[in-house]
N, C-alpha and C positions, 0 to 999 in steps of 0.2 A: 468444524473447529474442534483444536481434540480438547477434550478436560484437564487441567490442572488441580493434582492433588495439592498441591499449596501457590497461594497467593506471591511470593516470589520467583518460580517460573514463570507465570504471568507475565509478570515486568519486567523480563529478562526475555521472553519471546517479544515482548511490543517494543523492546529496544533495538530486539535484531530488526524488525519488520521497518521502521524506524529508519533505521542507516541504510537499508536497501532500498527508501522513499514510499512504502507502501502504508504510509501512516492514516490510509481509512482501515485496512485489516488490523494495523494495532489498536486502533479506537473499538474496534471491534472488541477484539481480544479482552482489552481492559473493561472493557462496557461488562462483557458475559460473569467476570470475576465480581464487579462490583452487585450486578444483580443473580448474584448463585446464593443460592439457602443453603450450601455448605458452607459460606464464609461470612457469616452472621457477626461472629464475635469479632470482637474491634483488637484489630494488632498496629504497632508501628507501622508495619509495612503496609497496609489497609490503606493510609492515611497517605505514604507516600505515592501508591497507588492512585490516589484521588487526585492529586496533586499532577500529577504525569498526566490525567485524564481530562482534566481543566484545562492544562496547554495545549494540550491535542483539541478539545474543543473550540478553544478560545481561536488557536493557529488554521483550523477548518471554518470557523464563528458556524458553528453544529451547535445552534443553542437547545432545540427539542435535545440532544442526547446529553446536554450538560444537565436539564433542567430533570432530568430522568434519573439520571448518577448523583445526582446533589438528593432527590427524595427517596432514592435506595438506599446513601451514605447516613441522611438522618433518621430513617427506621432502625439504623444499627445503630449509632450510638450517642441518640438525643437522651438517655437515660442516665446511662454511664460515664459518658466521655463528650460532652455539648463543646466544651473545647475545644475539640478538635474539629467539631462543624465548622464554627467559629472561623477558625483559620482556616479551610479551606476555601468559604465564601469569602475574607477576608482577599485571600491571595486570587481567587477566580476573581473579582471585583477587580483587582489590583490591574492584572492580565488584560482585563477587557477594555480598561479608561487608558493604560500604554499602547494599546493597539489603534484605540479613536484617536489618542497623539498623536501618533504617528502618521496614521493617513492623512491628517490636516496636516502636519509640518510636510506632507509629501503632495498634498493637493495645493498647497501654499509653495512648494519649491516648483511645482509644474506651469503655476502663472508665472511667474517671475525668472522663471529658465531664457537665457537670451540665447544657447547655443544653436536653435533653430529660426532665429527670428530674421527677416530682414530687417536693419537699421535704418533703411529709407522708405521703408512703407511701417505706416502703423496698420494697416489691418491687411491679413494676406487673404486669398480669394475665398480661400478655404472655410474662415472665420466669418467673414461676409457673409458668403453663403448661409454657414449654421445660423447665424445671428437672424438673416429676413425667414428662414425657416421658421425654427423653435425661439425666439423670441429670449434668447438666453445671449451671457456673454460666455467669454472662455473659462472665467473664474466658477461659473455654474455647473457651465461642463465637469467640468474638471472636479468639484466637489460632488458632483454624482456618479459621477466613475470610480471615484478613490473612499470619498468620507462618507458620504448616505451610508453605504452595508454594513461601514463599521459603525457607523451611528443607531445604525435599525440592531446590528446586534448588540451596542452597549445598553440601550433601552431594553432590548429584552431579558438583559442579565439583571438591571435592576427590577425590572418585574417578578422574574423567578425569584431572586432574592426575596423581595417582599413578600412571595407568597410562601415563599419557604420556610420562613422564621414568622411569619404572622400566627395571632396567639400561643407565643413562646415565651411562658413567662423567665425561662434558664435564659433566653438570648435575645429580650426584650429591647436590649439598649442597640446592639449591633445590627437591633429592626430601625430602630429609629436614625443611627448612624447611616444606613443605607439609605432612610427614608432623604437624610439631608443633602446626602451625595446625589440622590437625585433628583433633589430639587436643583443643587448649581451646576450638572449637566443642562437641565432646560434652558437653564441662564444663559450658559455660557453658551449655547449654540443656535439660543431661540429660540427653541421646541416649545408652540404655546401649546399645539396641539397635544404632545403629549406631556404637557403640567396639566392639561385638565385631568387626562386618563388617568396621572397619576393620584391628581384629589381624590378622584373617584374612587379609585383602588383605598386608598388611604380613608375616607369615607364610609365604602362598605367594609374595613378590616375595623374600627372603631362601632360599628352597628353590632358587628358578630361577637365583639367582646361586652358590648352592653347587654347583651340576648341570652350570650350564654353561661355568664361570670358567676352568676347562683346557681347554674345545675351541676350537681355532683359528679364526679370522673368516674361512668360505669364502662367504659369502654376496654377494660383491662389494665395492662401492665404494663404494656409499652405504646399509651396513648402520654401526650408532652404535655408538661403543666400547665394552666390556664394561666392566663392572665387576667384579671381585676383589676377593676377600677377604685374597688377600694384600699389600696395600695396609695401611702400617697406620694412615692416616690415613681410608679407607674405613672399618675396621675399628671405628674411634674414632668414627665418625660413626654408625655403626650402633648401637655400644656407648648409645650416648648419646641416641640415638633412642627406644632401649627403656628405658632409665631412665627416659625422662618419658612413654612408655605405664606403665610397673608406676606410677611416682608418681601419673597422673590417672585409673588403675582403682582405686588405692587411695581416691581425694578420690570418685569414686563408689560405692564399696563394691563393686566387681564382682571379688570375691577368688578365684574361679577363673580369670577373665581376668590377675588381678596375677599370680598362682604360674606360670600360662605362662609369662608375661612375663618372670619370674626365669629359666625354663628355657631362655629365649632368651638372656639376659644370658650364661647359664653354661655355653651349647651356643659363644656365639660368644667370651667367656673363654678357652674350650680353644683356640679355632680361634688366638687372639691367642699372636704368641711373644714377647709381652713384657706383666708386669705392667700392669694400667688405672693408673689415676691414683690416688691414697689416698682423694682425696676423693671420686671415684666408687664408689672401693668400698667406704667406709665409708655413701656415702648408701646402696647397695647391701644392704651389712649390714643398717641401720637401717629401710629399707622390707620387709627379710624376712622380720625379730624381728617387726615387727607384723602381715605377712601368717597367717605362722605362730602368732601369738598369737591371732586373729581365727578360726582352724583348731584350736583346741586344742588344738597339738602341742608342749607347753611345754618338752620336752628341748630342742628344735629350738630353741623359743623362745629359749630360755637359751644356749644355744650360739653362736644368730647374735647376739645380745646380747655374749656372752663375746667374738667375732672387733671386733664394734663400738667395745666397748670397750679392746682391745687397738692398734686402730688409731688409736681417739682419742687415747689417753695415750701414743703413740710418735710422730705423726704430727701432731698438731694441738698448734703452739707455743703459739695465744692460749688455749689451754682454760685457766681459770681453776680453783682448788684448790675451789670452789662445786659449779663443772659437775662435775670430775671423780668429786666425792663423791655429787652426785646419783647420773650414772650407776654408779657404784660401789654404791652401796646399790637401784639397780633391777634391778641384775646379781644382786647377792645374793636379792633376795626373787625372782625368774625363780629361780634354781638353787632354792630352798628349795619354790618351787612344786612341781615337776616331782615327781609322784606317783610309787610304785612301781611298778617294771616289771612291764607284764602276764604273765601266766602260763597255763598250761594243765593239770588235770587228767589228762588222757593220753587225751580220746577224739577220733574221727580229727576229724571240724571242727575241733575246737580248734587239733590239728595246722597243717590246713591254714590256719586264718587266722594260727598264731605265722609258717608260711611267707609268706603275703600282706604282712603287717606287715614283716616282716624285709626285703623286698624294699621295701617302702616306706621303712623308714628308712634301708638301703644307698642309697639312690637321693637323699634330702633329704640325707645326710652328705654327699654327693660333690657336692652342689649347694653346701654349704656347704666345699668343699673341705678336708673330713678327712677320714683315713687311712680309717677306722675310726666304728661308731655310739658316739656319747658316752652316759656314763654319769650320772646325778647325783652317782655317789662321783668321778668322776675329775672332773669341775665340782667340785666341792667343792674336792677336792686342789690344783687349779689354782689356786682362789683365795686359798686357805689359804698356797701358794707364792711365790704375785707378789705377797701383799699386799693384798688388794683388803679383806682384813678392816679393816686400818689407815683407812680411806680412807671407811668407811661410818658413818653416826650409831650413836653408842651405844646406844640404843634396838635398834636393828637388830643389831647384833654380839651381844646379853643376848641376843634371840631365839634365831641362831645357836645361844650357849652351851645356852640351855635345849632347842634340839633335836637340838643333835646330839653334846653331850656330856654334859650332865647326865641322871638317872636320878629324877626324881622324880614319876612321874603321878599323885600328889591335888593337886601341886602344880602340874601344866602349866599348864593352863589358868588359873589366879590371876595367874601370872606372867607369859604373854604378853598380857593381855589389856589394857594401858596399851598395849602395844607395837602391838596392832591401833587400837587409837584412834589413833594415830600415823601410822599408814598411811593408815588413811583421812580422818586431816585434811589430807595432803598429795596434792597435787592427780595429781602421777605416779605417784606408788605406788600409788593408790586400787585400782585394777583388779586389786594384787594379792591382796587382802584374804580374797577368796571362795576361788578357789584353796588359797590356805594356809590357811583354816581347813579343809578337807578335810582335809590335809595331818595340822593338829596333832590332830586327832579321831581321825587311823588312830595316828600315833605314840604317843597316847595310851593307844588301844586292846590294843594290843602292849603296849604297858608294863605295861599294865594287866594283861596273860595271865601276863605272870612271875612275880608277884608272887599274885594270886589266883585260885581254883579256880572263884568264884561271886560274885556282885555282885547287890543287888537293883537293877532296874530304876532307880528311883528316887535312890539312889544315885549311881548312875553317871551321870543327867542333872544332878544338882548338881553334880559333878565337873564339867561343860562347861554351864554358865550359857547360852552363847548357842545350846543345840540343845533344841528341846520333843521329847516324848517318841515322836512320831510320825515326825519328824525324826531322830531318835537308829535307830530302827525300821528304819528306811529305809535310813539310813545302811550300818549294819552286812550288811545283805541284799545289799548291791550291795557291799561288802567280801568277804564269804564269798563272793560268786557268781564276782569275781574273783580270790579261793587269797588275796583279803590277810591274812587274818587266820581264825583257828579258833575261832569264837562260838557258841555254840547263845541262844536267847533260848527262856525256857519263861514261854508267857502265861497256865499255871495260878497259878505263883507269881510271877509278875513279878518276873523275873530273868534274869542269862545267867550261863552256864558256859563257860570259856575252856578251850582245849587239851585235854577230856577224851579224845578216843577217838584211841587211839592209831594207828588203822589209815587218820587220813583225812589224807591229808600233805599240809603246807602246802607254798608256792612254795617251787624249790628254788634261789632267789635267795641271796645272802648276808643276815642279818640288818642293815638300816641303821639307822644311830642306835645309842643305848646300849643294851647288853642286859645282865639279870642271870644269865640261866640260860636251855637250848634247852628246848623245850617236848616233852611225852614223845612227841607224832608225829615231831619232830624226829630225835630219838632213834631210834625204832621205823623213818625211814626208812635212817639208814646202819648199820643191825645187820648185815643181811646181809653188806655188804661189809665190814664187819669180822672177821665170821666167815670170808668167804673168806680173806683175808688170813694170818688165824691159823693155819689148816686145812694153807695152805700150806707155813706156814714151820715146819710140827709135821712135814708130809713129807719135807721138808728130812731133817729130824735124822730121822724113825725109818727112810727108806728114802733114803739117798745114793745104793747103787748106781742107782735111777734115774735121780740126776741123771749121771753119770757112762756109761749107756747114751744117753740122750740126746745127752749129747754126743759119744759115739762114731758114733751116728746122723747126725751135722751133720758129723764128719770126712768118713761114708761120700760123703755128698750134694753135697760138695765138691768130692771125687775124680771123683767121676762127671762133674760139670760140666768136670772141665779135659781128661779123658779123652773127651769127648764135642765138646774146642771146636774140633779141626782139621776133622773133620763140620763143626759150623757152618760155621766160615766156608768150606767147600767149597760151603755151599749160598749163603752169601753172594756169592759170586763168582759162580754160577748167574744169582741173581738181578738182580747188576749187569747179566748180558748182558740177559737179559728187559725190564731197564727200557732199555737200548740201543735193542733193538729195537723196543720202543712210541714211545721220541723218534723213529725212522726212520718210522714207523706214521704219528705224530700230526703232521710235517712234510710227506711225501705228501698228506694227510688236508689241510693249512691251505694246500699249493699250489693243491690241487683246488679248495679254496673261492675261494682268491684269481681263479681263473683264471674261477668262475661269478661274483664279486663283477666282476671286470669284464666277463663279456658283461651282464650285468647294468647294468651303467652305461652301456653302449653302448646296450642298448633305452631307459633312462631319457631320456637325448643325445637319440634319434630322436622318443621321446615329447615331449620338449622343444621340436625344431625344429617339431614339429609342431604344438605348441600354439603357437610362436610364429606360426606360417602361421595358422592361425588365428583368435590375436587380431588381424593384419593387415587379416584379412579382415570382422573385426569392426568395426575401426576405421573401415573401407571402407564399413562399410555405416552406422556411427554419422554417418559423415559425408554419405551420402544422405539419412540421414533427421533430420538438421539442415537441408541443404537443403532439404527439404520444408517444414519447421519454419518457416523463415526464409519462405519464400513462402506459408504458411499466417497467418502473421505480416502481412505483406504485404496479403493478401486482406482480412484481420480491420480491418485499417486503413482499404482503402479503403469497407468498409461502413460504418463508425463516419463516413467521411466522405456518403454517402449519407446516414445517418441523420442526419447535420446538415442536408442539405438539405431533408430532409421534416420535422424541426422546422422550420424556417421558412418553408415551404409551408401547414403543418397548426398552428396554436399551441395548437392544443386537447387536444392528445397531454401525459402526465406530463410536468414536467417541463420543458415549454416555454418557461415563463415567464420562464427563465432568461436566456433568448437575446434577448428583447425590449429595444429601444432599442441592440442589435451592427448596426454595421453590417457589411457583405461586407468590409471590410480587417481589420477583429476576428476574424472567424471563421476567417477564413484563418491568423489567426497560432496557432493551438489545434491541439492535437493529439488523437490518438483518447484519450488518458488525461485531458486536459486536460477533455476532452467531458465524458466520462463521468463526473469528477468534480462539475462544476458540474452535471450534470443530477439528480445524486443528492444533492448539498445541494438543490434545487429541492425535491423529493420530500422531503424530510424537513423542509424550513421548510414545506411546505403539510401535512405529517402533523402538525406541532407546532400549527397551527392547527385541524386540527380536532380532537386534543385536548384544546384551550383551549376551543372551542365546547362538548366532551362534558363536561368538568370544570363547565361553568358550569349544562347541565341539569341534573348529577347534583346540584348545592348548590339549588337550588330542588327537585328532588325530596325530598331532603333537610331541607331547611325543613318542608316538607307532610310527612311523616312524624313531626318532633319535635311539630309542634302536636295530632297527631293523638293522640297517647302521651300530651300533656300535658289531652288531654278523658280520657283512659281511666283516671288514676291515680286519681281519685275511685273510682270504680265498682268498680275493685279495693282497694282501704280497705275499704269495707262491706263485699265476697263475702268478704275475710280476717276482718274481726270475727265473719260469722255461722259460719266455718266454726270459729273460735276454741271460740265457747260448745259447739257441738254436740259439739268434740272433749272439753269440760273433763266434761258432761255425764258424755258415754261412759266417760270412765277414772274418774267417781266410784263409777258402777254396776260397772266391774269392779273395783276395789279391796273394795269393801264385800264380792264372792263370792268372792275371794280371801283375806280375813280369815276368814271364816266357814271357806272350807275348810281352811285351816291350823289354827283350834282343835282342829276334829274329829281331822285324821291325828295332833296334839298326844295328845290325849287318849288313841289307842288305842297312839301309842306307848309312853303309861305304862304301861299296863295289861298291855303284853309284856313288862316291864321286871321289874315285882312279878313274874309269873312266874316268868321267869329266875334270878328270882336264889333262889327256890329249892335249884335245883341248885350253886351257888357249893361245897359243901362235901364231896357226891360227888362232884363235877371232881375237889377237888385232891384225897381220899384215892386216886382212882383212878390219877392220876400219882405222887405218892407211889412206891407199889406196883411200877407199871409200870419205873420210874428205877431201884428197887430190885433188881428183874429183871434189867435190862439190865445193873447195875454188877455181880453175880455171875455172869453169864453172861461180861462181858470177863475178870472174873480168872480166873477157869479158862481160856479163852484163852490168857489172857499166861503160867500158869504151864505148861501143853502147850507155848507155843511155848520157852519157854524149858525145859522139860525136853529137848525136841527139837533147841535149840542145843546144847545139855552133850552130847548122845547124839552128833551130827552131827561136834559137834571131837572127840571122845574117838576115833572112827572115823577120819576124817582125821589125827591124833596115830598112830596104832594102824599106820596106810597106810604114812605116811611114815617111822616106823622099820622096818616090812618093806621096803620100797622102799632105803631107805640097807645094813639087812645085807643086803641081793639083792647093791646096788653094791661092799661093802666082799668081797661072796666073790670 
């Protein structure tokens, strides 16, 4: 390629190359000019230059030579001229989302094309086919032929762009501009796969500017300004950045991508020393109540609801008394949602997952920036405080009443149940419906334990209309498995028994909701420490003087302590010198390093000069073996001109025909590309003809085939008639010996049958018997194992008061 002393030949040779169609050698051309260390300094034409080299990439989709020419164009002039980056990415950007237009409006006009369709068949063989194949329709096809490459190369232009202007604090926003643009690519085309990559990306360029935002620019003179976070307009741009990644993970359902998103929001919140906007943080609130409600974590739920709310009715002047009441009554049915706190039995998993959990909800409170994890009674309290009861439909406040202060369970359910029709006829509530009937079925439940010992089955499903019995079943099993409640279900008599064994303790939660009385496990779990309590205060009164040695014990222990503190601080003052002398230790110890950190820099220096000698020497040899280049260039030319002369010597060579009727002044004006162009249209107009010739055989061989099919279709008529009858023949003879043999197996089936049934009457007297057996065989059982209870606590009873007078001697 020859060299250009100036950057306007350049583009003036990649225009010729260009109109002659050879626009990979102008991409070339332009490419060599963009990355030449002669043409460092920034000119107009430099820019237009880029700009011609974007279309050529963009028109190739050659994203490596884009992404190459974009980081040679910002070594030149991210100092001086960032503007004119700007608009280059700018317009490459522009170039690459009108091309992915394009192939959709053109992968979209190729479904919808009727000019090849037939009108009497909906799917033609050919379609059929692809379809049992690859498992695609035509619309798929066709988007993978036309849109994917333009799609795989608009994704990688936004990526180059991102990595291009990432930590640029001159071209920070038109980072962030791009960052949005490609988040409503994803949208728009469904890309979940790459909105993660792009979080990702967006993730690790946020780590690199927290990492490297304090260390000072020693990197020269034309390294590009940092960007900081303590900026708070950067700050705001980032903040806001991520707001519309969580919004467009949300419009795609990728709900572990949004809750990052949030931790990004709330990681760079902290880093902020000044409140965001209301309106960003109430959008904030509002995109997290639904991340969180999509996660079934409806405390959370309700809480980021509760912050939502709170900012709206302080915060937003146009809210109308409508809106406020909506979200008011979505606030309430979110708190009413929010099931009872889980619990644990006491074995060690349970443990360790109330540990897991705990650290999860610490961790969502402080996202949600509260103190502490919220409660449903202190949601409750809060709204009951600020009023948010006044503010919700009546229907909804009754609900309220009936659960959380009234005490009636034959009555729950009768009474909420207009109030669920309610919910679900309105369009925002709807979602809360499911949730709360959990909710009033456990409160129910509980109510239900106060009041009675035993319920038949049946029963208690009329009490709740809207749960079948299987449902009820169910219900209740994943209650007790979680400490909610103390049910036995006995399926001999279809029934359950609430609260009976005293020994299996429910959660050690507070009771919520209305209660009439604690239930006797309740009871049975704080006996003990009631007894202790009593025990004590009986010691009290019958032995004082202990308490009175005790506390002569705590004068003695006192004394000792002030008796003992001129010792300390003797040793204190020991230890001062000790840490002296380690500061004298560990300053020797960071000279020493200082003194190896700069021979150290000094070998680094030498390493340096020496790589610089020899990229010199590289450069030295780049530029021999361009010379060669150039004269290899040279040589190639003047063959190309030879070969012009043996064309017109020889005209019978490919290609020749071209040159016929040029005279010697024409040829002369032609260059070696100019040559070879026109020899190769030559070749291809004489290849076009004899494919016309071969197309015209193939349609008379063609002819003579159809006529040949149209003598044979007779012949095939007849051979199908005769094989018709031979077939009808065939299955009349096997039907007739398949009837005959199904009478017979008929017949002898019967005849096992009469048998059998014989026996019908020693079966059952034999089970009878056997049933009989087995049911006095368990009671003796069960009265052994229960005389062996009685025997085992009598013993234990027996233990434990030798054990107490051992302690009392």
């Amino acid at each position: 390629m020859v060299m250009f002393s100036k950057p306007q030949n350049a583009l003036k040779r990649a225009e010729e190359l260009i109109a002659v169609g050879q626009k990979q050698a102008a991409l070339d051309t332009l490419h060599e000019i963009i990355s030449s260390r002669r043409h460092r300094q920034h000119h107009k034409v430099l820019e237009t230059i880029l700009m011609r080299y974007m279309e050529l990439c963009v028109e190739m989709r050659s994203g490596k030579l884009a992404k190459d020419g974009l980081h040679q164009y910002r070594n030149t002039v991210q100092q001086l001229q960032p503007g004119s980056l700007e608009t280059v990415i700018r317009y490459f950007v522009k170039l690459s989302e009108e091309g992915a237009e394009k192939a959709r409006a053109q992968a979209e006009s190729a479904v919808v094309s009727l000019a090849d369709v037939d009108l009497e068949a909906s799917e033609t063989p050919e379609s059929l086919l692809l379809g049992l194949v690859s498992g695609e329709d035509s619309k798929d096809r066709s988007d993978r032929a036309l849109l994917t490459p333009w799609l795989k190369f608009l994704w990688e232009t936004y990526r180059t762009v991102l990595e291009i202007l990432r930590n640029n604090a001159k071209l920070e926003r038109l980072y962030h501009e791009c960052a949005q643009q490609a988040f409503r690519f994803c949208l728009k085309y469904k890309r979940k796969t790459e909105f993660r990559r792009l979080c990702e990306i967006l993730r690790t360029h946020l780590q690199s500017i927290v990492k490297y935002q304090d260390q000072p620019n020693t990197k020269g003179h034309n390294r590009m300004p940092q960007v900081t976070l303590h900026n708070p307009e950067t700050l705001q741009m980032h903040l806001e950045t991520r707001f519309g990644q969580m919004s467009h993970a949300s419009e795609l359902e990728l709900w572990q991508e949004a809750f990052r998103s949030v931790e990004d929001i709330h990681g760079l919140m902290a880093l902020s020393k000044r409140m965001p906007k209301p309106q960003l943080l109430a959008a904030y609130y509002d995109k997290l109540s639904h991340i969180l409600w999509k996660s079934e974590q409806y405390l959370f739920h309700a809480a980021a609801l509760h912050k939502f709310f709170t900012l709206s009715r302080s915060q937003n002047r146009s809210l109308t008394a409508a809106q406020l009441g909506q979200l008011a009554s979505k606030l309430l049915l979110a708190v009413l949602c929010i099931p009872t706190e889980k619990s644990s039995r006491g074995d060690t998993d349970s443990y360790l997952e109330i540990d897991e959990r705990s650290e999860k909800n610490k961790r969502l409170a402080n996202i949600l920036a509260l103190p502490s994890v919220p409660s449903r009674a202190a949601l409750l309290t809060s709204l009951v405080a600020t009023g948010v009861l006044q503010l919700v439909a009546p229907e909804l406040r009754q609900l309220y009443d009936n659960l959380e202060k009234q005490f009636h369970p034959l009555e729950l359910c009768g009474k909420v149940a207009a109030t669920f029709e309610y919910i679900r006829g309105t369009e925002t509530l709807a979602p809360y419906a499911k949730p709360l009937q959990d909710v009033v079925l456990l409160r129910l439940l509980k109510q239900l334990s106060q009041v009675y010992q035993s319920m038949s089955l049946e029963q208690l499903v009329s009490i709740a209309p809207f749960m079948t019995t299987h449902g009820m079943e169910k219900f209740i099993a994943a209650a007790v498995r979680e400490a909610d409640i103390e049910v036995r279900i006995n399926h001999v008599t279809r029934s359950v028994a609430f609260g009976q064994n005293a020994f299996v303790s429910q959660r050690e939660n507070p009771v919520e909701g209305p209660s009439l009385q604690p239930l006797r496990s309740q009871l049975m779990r704080v006996q003990l420490t009631e007894l202790s309590k009593r025990l004590s205060l009986a010691m009290k009164m019958i032995a004082p003087e202990r308490a009175q040695a005790r506390r002569a014990k705590k004068r003695d222990a006192l004394g000792a302590v002030a008796r003992a503190l001129p010792e300390e601080h003797k040793q204190m003052l020991a230890r001062k010198l000790v840490i002296e002398r380690n500061k004298e230790m560990i300053e020797q110890m960071i000279s020493r390093r200082e003194a190896e950190q700069e021979a150290l820099r000094r070998k680094i220096e030498q390493k340096e000069r020496e790589a610089e000698q020899a990229r010199l020497a590289e450069e030295s040899r780049k530029r021999e073996h361009e010379r060669q280049r150039r004269e290899k260039q040279e040589l190639e030319r003047q063959l190309a001109l030879d070969r012009v002369e043996e064309l017109k010597k020889n005209m019978s060579l490919a290609g020749s025909k071209a040159f016929e009727g040029m005279d010697e002044a024409e040829l002369a004006t032609l260059d070696a590309s100019a040559i070879l162009v026109k020899q190769v249209e030559q070749i291809d107009k004489e290849k076009r003809e004899i494919q016309s010739r071969t197309k015209s055989i193939e349609r008379k061989t063609d002819h003579f085939e159809r006529a040949m099919r149209l003598e044979e279709l007779p012949l095939l008529a007849a051979q199908f008639e005769r094989e018709k009858e031979e077939a009808r023949v065939r299955w009349e003879s096997q039907q007739e010996t398949r009837l005959k043999n199904s009478k017979e197996v008929y017949k002898k089936d019967l005849a096992v049958k009469a048998r059998l049934l014989r026996m019908r009457d020693d079966q059952a007297k034999y089970a009878a018997t056997l049933l009989a057996r087995r049911r006095e065989d368990y009671e003796a059982a069960q009265r052994n194992f229960d005389e062996h209870v009685l025997e085992v606590l009598e013993q234990r009873k027996q233990e434990l008061a030798e054990k107490r007078e051992r302690e009392r001697e």
